[in-house]
N, C-alpha and C positions, 0 to 999 in steps of 0.2 A: 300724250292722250292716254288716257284710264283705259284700259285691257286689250290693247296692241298686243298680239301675240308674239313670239319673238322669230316664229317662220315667216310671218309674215309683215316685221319691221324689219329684221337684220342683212346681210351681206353687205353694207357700204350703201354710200349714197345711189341715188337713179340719177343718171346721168340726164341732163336734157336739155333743149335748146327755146330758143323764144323765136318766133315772128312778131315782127313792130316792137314798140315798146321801146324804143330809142329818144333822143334828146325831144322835149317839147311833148311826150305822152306823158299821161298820169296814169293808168291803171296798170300799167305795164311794174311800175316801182314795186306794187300793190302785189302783184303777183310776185316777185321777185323778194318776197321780204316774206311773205306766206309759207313760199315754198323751201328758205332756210331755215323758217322758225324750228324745227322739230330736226333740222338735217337730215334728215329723208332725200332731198333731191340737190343736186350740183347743177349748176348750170354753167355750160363747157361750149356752147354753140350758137351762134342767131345770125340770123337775118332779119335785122334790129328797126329799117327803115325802109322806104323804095326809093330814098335819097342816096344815094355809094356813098358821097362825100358824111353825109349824118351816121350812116351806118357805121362806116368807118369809126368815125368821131365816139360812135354810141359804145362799140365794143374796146376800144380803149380805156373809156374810164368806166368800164364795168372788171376790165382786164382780163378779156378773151384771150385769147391765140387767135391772133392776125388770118392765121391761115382756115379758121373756123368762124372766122365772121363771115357774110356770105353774101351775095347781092340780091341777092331773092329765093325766095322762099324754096321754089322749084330745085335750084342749084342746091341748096341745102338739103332737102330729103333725097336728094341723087346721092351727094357726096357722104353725106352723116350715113346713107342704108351700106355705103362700101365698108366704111374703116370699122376694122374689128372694135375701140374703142368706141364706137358711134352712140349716138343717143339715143337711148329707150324712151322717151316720151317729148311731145313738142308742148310750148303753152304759145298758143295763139292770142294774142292782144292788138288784134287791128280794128281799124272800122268796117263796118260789120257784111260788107261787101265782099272782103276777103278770106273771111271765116270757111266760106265751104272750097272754095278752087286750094285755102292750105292745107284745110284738113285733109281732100282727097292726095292730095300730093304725098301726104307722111303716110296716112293709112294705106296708099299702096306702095309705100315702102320698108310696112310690115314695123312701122309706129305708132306707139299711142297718143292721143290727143286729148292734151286738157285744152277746151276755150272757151273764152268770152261768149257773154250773151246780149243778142239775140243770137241765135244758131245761125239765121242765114239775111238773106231778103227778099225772100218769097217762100212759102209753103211747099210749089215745087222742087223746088232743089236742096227743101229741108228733107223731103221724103228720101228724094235721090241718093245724098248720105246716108239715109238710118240706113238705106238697103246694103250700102259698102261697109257701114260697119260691122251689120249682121256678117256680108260677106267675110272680111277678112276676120272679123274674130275680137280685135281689138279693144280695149278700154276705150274708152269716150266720155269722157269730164266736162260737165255743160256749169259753170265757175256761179251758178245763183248759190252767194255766199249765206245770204241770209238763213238758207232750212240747215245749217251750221251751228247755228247758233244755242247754247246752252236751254235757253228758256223757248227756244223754239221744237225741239225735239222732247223737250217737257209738254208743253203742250199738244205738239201730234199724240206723243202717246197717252195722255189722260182724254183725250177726242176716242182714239181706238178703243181705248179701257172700259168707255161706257160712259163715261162718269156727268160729264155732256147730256146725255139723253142721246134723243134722238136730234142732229142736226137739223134748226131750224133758216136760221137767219147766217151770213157771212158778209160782211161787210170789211174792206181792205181800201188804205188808202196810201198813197204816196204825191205828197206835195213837196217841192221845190221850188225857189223864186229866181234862181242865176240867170234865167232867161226871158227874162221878165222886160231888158231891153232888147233891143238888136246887136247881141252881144260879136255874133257872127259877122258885123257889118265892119267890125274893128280889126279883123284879121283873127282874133280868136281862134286856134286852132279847135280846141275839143269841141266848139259852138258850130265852129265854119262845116266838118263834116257831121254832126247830129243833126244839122240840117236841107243836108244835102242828098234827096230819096237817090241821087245815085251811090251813095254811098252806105245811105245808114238805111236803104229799104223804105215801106209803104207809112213804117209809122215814125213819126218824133219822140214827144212826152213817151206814147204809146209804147214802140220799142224798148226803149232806153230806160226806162223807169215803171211802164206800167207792166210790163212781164215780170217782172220782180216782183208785183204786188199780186201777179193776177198765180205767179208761181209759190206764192209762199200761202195764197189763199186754197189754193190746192192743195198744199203738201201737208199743212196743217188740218185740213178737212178730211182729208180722203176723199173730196166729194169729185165726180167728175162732171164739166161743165155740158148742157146741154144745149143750151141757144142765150142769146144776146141781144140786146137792143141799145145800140153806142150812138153818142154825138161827141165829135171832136169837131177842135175850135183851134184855130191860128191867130188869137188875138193880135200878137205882134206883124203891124202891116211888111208886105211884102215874105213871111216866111212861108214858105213853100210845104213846110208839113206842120202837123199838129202839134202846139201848143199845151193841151187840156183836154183832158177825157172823161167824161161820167160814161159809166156803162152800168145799164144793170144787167141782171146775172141770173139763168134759171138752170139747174141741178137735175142732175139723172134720178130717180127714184132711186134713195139705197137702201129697202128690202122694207116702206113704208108708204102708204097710199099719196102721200102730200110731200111733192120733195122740198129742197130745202131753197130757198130765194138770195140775194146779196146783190150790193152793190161798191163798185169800183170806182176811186178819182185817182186820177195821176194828172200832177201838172207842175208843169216849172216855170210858171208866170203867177206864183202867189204868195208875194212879200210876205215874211216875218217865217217863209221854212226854209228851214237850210234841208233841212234831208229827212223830211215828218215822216216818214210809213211806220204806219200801224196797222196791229190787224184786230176784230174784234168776232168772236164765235160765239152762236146764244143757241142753244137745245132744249129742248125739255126737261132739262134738271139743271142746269148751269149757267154759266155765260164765262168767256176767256177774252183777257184783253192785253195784248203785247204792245212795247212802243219801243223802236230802233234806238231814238235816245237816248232808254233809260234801259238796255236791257237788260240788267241781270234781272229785273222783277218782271215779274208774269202775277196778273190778278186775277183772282178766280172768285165767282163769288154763285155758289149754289142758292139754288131758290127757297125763299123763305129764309135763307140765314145769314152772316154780316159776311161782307165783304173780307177777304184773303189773300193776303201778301203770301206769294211763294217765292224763294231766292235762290238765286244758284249756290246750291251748296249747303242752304238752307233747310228748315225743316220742310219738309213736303215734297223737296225736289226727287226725282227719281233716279234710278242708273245710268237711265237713259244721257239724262244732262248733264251729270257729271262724267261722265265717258268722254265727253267733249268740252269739259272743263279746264282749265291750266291753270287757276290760280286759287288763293283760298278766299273761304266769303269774305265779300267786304270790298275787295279790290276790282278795278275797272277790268272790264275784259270786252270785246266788243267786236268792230268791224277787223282788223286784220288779226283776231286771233279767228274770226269764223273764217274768211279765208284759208288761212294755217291747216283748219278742221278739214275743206273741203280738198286741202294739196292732200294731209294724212289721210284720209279717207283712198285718195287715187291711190297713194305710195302703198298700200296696204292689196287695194286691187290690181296695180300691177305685178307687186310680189308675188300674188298668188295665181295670176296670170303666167309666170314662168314656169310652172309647173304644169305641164301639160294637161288641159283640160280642166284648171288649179279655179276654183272660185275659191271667195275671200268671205270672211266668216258671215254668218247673217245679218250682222250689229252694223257692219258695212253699209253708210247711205251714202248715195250722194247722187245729183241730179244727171241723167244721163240723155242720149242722144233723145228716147222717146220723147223729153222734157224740153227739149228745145222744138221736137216737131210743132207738139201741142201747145207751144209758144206764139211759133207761127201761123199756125191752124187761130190763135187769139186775136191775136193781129189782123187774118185778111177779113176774119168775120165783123171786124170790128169796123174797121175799112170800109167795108162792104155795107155792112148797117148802118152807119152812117151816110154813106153817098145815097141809101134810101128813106134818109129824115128820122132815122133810126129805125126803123122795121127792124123786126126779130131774127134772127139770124141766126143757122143751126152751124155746130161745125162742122 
């Protein structure tokens, strides 16, 4: 990555460990291929499964040390906080019930935590951590890969620049069809717990896909959400959480009489998407429209004048997007090099976390515990507005 400094890239890899993410996960790979890309972090530790036998199995052919595989989470931030070798940072890839009892377990073992999102499954016990992490100090890495992404950070900053206008309209979507049958009903592992509110919390779609959407509509706006009015829908008979969500969206005043409006889909019951989020931004001077698909290009097209391809790397593109670039124009770059972006962004924050009182340079993003409250804060209100036929909902 384009102007890593070299105090805060160098001294050898950051040693770290995983919860989950053993035989029969998929995001767990996802993390583990991120977090080599750039060799910034090793990974020497886990507690791979809540299976011993998988666990076992997992850290074999990843080619652990036996004696650092671990059988639960707990037993690992005991053991890893003794040995002088131990791990400076955990990446958490469970289902999303176990996100906060590991996080607090490493962060009071005076570890950092990169996880998976959603942050928790409920609002309260999202707050409960932000307070521990305030307390102890720590790094906190909440893994929305997407505000990663080259034309994505191009966009925030021509939103900040002005160039936008004044933010009118925000519109974000994320559709998916995987689940479209009763795909959980087959044994399905990643379907069986997304659907399971003891496991994956209050939302489905919601969770799991519409925090993404409703997070990257944030990060790209600056705008911050004011109240909501959601209908979620469990088309597929007998699943027990959401399906499909329309929400629409109303906007804090950002320093103008009429703030800004948007609306939200997330669903993974609508044949012909593999993985649609888009996002689209319209102002008083512009309009911005990103697609996951396709993204090295970002289309901008200011009012009154033609439509405008910007590329990564291309002309128009900023500092900003190339700072989180790796390759030259033309060539594919996408979901596990944003990932990559969001591991070098942490490697970079905990670097400068070793120095006492050590913050990491300003150019430093990446989504943090706050980001996961205001996740969950998305979710109950949305929950909530819905079980009232949609009525408005502050958060």
């Amino acid at each position: 990555m384009v102007g890593a400094s070299k105090s805060e890239t160098g001294g050898g890899p950051i040693r770290y460990g995983m919860v989950g993410g053993g035989q029969g996960a998929f995001i767990g790979a996802v993390h583990r291929i991120a977090a080599r890309m750039d060799n910034e972090f090793l990974l020497v530790a886990g507690a791979l499964s809540s299976d011993p036998a998988r666990a076992k199995a997992s850290a074999e052919e990843l080619g652990l040390d036996p004696a650092r595989s671990y059988g639960s989470f707990a037993e690992m931030a005991k053991a890893e906080a003794k040995r002088p070798d131990g791990i400076e940072a955990v990446a958490i890839v469970t289902p999303n019930n176990v996100h906060v009892p590991a996080a607090k377990a490493f962060l009071e073992a005076g570890i950092h935590v990169i996880c998976d999102k959603p942050l928790a499954t409920t609002l309260a016990e999202a707050k409960k951590l932000a307070a521990l992490v305030e307390k102890t100090g720590k790094v906190f890495v909440l893994t929305h890969n997407y505000t990663a992404y080259p034309m994505v950070r191009q966009a925030r900053e021509m939103v900040a620049k002005g160039q936008l206008g004044d933010i009118r309209i925000v519109q974000s979507e994320y559709p998916q069809d995987w689940l479209t049958e009763d795909l959980a009903a087959t044994g399905q592992k990643q379907a069986a717990w997304r659907s399971d509110p003891k496991q994956a919390g209050a939302g489905g779609a919601l969770g799991d896909i519409g925090t993404h959407a409703y997070n990257l509509a944030r990060f790209v706006s600056g705008l911050e959400l004011d109240a909501l009015s959601a209908d979620l829908d469990a088309f597929v008979p007998g699943r027990q959480l959401d399906d499909n969500v329309n929400v629409m969206l109303r906007f804090k005043p950002a320093g103008k009489s009429h703030p800004a409006k948007g609306m939200l889909w997330a669903s993974q019951v609508a044949p012909g998407h593999e993985n649609g989020l888009k996002l689209r931004i319209y102002g008083s001077k512009g309009g911005l429209e990103w697609v996951q698909a396709d993204p090295n290009y970002l289309w901008y097209t200011p009012f009154g004048q033609p439509k405008q391809l910007i590329t990564r790397n291309g002309a128009g593109a900023l500092p900003v997007a190339g700072r989180v670039s790796r390759v030259p124009s033309g060539h594919p770059e996408g979901y596990l090099e944003g990932f990559a972006n969001i591991y070098q962004e942490a490697a970079r924050a905990i670097r400068a976390a070793r120095r006492k009182g050590g913050k990491p340079a300003k150019d430093v993003i990446f989504p943090t515990i706050q980001d996961g409250v205001e996740g969950m804060a998305f979710i109950e209100a949305c929950v909530k507005s819905s079980r009232k036929n949609g009525a408005w909902t502050k958060l």
